[in-house]
N, C-alpha and C positions, 0 to 999 in steps of 0.2 A: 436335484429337486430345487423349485423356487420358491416364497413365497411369496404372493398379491399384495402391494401397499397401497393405500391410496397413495392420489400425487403429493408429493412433496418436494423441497429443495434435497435433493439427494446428489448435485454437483459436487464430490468433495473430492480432494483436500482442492483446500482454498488460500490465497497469500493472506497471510494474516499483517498488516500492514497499519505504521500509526499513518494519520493524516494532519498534517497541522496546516490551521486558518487562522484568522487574521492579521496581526501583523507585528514587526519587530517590540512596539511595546506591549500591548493587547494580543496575546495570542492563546491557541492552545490547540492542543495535542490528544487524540483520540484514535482509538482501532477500528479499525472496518476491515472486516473479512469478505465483506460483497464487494468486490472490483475487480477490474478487468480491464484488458486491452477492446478495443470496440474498432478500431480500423486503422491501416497500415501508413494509409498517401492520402493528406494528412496522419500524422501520429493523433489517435485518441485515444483517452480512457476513460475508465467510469469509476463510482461509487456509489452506494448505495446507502443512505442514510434516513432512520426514523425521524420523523419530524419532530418527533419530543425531544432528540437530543441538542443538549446548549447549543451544539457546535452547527446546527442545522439554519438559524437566522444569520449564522456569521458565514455563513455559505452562500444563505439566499443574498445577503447584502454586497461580500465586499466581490462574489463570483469569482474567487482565486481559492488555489491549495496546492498544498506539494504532499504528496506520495512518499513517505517516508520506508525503504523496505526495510525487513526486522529479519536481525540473524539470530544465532543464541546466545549472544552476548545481551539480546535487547529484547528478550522473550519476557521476562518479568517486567521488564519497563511495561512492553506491550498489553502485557493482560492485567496489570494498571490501569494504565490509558483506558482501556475499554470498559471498567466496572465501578471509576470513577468517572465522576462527571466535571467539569469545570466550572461548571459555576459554583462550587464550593472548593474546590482544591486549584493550586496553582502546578499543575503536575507536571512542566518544563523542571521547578524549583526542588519537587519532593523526588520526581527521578534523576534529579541530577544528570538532565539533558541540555546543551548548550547550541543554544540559538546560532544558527547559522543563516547569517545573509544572502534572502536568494535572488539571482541576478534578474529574472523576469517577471516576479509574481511580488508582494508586496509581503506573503505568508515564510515565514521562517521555515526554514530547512532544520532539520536535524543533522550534528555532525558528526553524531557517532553513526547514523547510517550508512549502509557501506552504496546507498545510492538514492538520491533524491529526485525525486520523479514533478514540474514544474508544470504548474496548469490552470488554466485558465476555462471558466466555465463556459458551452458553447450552449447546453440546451439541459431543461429541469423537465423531467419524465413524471409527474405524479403516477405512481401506479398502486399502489393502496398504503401497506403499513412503513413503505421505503418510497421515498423520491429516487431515482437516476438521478445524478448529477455526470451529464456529459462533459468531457473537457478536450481542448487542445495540448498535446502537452507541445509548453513552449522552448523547455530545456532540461536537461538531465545532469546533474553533477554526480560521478563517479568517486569511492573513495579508492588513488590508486593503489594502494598495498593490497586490492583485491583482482590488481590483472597480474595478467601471464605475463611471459617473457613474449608472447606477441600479440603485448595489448589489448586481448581478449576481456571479457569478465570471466573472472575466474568462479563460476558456482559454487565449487567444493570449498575452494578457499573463502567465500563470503559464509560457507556455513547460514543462510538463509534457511526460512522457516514456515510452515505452514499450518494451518488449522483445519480439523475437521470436526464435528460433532462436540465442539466441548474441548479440545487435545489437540495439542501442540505438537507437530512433530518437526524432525530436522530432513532437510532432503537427503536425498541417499544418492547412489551410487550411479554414474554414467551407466545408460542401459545399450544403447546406439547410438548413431547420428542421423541425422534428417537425410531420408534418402538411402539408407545402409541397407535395408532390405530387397532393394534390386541394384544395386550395384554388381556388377561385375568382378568377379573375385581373380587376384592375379596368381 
């Protein structure tokens, strides 16, 4: 049996992710669970952010940020980030996260992230209580203690994290691989 909801955002789990804008001196650090890959050749992504949030003029202005992905080492930082605001806390200094210089965007990386995602604004989607913010990503920094012996990212090992409704989970377990379902069994 089902039952009828109206529509709603019922996409979940979702990457629960900080974002950090502005810049080495002036910066800060916030969650956004609305994001996304948006297209392959160019690399792009997205986010999606309320216009009441601080971090939302320092987006429209300086059009850079980095993707910072959160594992469960960085799960409390994260849901920090997201319930405080920045214009009253400095929450690089109170999570005791360390500004990492990133090579193509002017916004600080995070370097306990086990992968920082570099980007540059391409196009601003007003669509009601969230902007789009589309981006090029321009570069990605890897932390390596999280590949394989062949250079892979390691998922299990990065212990990455996701949100749905409120809850935080961890990913889980290899299910197949792309493709596993008709392959040819030997």
């Amino acid at each position: 049996m089902k039952d009828y909801w109206k529509g709603g955002n019922m996409l979940y789990p979702l990457p629960a992710v900080m974002v950090t804008c502005g810049d080495m001196t002036n910066s800060n650090v916030f969650t956004v669970a609305w994001c996304g890959n948006c297209n392959t050749n160019p690399p792009m992504v997205y986010i999606s952010v309320r216009k009441e949030r601080f971090s939302y003029d320092i987006l429209k202005q300086n059009k850079e940020f980095v993707i910072n992905l959160v594992n469960e080492d960085l799960v409390k930082a994260c849901d920090y980030a997201g319930v405080k605001s920045g214009k009253d806390h400095d929450k690089f200094n109170e999570l005791k996260l360390t500004k990492l210089e990133s090579k193509y965007v002017k916004a600080p990386s995070i370097l306990e992230s086990p992968v920082n995602i570099e980007c540059r604004v391409n196009k601003i989607l007003e669509l009601g209580s969230h902007d789009m913010f589309i981006a090029d990503v321009l570069g990605t920094t890897i932390d390596t203690k999280y590949l394989d012996e062949n250079n892979k990212f390691d998922l299990k090992k990065a212990k990455l994290i996701t949100y749905s409704h409120g809850e935080y989970f961890s990913l889980g377990e290899v299910l197949g691989t792309f493709g596993y379902s008709i392959r040819k069994k030997k």
